[in-house]
C-alpha positions, 0 to 999 in steps of 0.5 A: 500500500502507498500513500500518495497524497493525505491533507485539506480536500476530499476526494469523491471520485477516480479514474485511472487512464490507460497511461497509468494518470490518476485523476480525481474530482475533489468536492472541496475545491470543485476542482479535478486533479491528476497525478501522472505516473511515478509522481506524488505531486498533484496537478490541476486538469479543471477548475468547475462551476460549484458541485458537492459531488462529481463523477469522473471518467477519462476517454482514451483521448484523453477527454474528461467528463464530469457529472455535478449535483449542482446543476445536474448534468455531465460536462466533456472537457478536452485538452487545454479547455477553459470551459466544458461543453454540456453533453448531458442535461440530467433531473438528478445527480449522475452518480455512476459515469461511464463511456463506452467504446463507441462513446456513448455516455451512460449516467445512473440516475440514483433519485430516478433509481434507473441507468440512462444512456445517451448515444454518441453525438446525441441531443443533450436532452434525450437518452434511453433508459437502459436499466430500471424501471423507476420502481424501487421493488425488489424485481429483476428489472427494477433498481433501487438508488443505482449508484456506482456502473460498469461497461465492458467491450459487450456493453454489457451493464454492470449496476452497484444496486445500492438500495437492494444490497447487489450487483446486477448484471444487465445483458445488452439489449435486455431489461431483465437483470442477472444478480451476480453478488448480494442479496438474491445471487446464490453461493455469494456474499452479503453486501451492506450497500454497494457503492461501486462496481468495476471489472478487472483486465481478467473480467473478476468483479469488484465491489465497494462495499460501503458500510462494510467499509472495504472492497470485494473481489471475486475469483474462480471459486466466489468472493474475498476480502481485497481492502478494508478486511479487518474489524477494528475501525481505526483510521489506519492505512489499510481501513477505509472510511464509507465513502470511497471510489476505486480503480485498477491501473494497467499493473493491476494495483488498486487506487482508491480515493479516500473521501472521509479520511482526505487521502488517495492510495494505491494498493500494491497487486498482490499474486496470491490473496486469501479469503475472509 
């Protein structure tokens, strides 16, 4: 484990780019950092118009979008911009972000408790509903406060489902989803609000697991403890408050932004792992 930067921010949000760049979304100051590979020292990408949270992601040329609380909606910023370009209007906070392969933006919407998506160059005020149904019953194709979303190369959909304490799977093309971790997924284990979700290079699944306060993997034969795998709740390089966000590099090591205790760190990938 690292400890690449401890002090005066917090922050919400990280995305690791395929250059190893570490960017984060800090709520104190309204600003995206990034930290370039090998570097402890932060570096200003953005300043934005006042938010309280922010989602990040980072496409492969290097273009950086951010979904704000206040107003609700997604900006695109490119390189050397003094200004984003609104891609997306939203009623409410675009919690999860993501951009697929073919650049399409997609947007969990936790107070509409559904996963939008809006085509490549699409109107900025219309997107499909790819996921949920507005219904917050505890049914294949409803989702209750979506937070955290994951895209992989099938555009398959990957859904922190917060409120009913899983993971959904969503096929593309399907509205039905497939519980892969939590609460009605056989053989698993029991999550206490997901947060986040996202994929290895190995396609292994990863949760944060917010008030269990650490992440989850999973492997050939069911889920393990990664971080945060101990009881005692002090403040210690290797525990976590509730609020954090995570990421892999291309080495496999772990990011995770730190909101509670203002610090990013980077866990070292570690070849053999055991259960909890």
């Amino acid at each position: 484990m690292t400890n690449l930067t401890e002090g005066s921010f917090e922050p919400t949000s990280i995305f690791v780019d395929r250059n190893n760049t570490v960017y984060v979304t800090d709520r104190l100051t309204s600003r995206v950092y990034a930290w370039h590979i090998g570097s402890t020292t932060m570096t200003t990408k953005i300043a934005l118009d006042s938010f309280f949270y922010a989602s990040l992601f980072v496409t492969i040329d290097g273009s950086i979008y951010v979904g704000s609380d206040e107003p609700a909606k997604v900006e695109k910023w490119t390189l050397n911009a003094t200004k984003g370009i609104i891609v997306m209007n939203v009623n409410t906070y675009c919690f999860g972000l993501f951009v697929d392969i073919d650049n399409s933006i997609y947007c969990s919407l936790v107070e509409e408790h559904r996963v939008v998506k809006q085509s490549f160059d699409g109107d900025v005020n219309k997107f499909g509903t790819v996921a949920g149904n507005g219904s917050t019953e505890f049914d294949s194709d409803t989702l209750y406060s979506p937070l955290g979303i994951f895209v992989d190369i099938n555009f398959d959909l990957y859904v922190a489902d917060y409120g009913n304490n899983r993971v959904q799977l969503f096929k593309l093309g399907h509205t039905n989803g497939i519980t892969l971790a939590g609460n009605g997924a056989p053989f698993t284990i029991e999550l206490n609000f997901p947060r986040a979700v996202f994929l290895d290079a190995d396609r292994y699944l990863f949760i944060v697991d917010q008030w269990n306060q650490r992440i989850i993997g999973s492997k050939s034969n069911g889920f393990y403890c990664v971080v945060g795998c101990s009881d005692d709740l002090d403040v210690t390089y290797n525990q976590l408050s509730p609020y954090i966000s995570a990421a892999f590099d291309n080495y496999g090591n772990i990011f995770v932004a730190d909101r509670d205790n203002r610090r990013i760190q980077k866990f070292n990938l570690m070849v053999n792992v055991s259960s909890k």
